[in-house]
C-alpha positions in Angstrom: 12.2 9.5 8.2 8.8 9.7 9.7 7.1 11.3 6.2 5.0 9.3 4.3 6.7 9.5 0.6 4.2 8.8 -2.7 5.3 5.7 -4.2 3.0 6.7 -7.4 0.4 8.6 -8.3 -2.2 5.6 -8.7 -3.0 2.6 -7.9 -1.3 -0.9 -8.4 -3.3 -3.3 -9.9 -3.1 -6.9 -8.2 -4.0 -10.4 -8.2 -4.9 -11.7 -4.7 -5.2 -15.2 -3.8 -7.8 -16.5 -1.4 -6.0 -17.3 2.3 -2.9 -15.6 1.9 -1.6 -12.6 3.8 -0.2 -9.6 2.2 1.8 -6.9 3.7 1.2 -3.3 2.4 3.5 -0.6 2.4 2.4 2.9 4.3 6.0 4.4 4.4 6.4 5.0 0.3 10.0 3.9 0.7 9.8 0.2 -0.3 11.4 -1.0 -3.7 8.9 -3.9 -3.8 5.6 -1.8 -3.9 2.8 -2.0 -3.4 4.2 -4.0 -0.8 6.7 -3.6 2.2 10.4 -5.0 1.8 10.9 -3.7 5.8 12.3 0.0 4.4 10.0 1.1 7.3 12.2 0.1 9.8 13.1 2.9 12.4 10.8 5.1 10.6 7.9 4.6 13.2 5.4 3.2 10.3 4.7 0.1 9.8 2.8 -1.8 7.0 -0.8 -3.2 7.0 -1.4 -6.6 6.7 -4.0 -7.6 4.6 -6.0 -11.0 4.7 -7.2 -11.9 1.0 -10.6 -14.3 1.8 -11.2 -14.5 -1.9 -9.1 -14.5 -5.1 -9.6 -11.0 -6.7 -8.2 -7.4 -8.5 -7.8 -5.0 -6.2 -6.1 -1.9 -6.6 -3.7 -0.9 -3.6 -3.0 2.6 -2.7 0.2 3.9 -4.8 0.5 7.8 -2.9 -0.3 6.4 0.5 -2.9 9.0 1.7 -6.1 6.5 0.8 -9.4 6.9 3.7 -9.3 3.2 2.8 -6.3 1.3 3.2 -4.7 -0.7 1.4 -7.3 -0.4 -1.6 -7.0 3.1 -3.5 -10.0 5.6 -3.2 -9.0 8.3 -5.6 -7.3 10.3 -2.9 -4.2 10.3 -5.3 -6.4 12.6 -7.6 -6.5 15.6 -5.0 -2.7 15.5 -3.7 -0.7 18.7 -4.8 
């Protein structure tokens, strides 16, 4: 269970609120995307926590495979 799965094909669009913490999934396998619900567990991959210092959009990685993470960066566009 070590194999990163493609949640989508896209990005999710959300709202993020200055000071809080969000924790974004890298395994594909969480039911809660874009964010982890602790699917990851024995897997070896862990989420990335990600500190929002202002309220914004941003658009977090859907296939997992961003350069950037969390944000999307098109990578999703060039996956078989």
């Amino acid at each position: 269970m070590t194999d990163v799965v493609i949640a989508q094909r896209g990005p999710y669009e959300v709202e993020v609120v200055a000071g809080l913490d969000y924790f974004w999934c890298r395994c594909g396998r969480s039911a809660t995307q874009p964010f982890c619900d602790g699917t990851h567990k024995g897997s070896g991959i862990h989420p990335l926590k990600y500190h929002a210092e202002q309220s914004e959009t941003l658009y977090f990685c859907g296939c997992k495979h961003t350069q950037s993470p969390p944000c999307c960066d098109g990578t999703h566009q060039t996956l078989p």
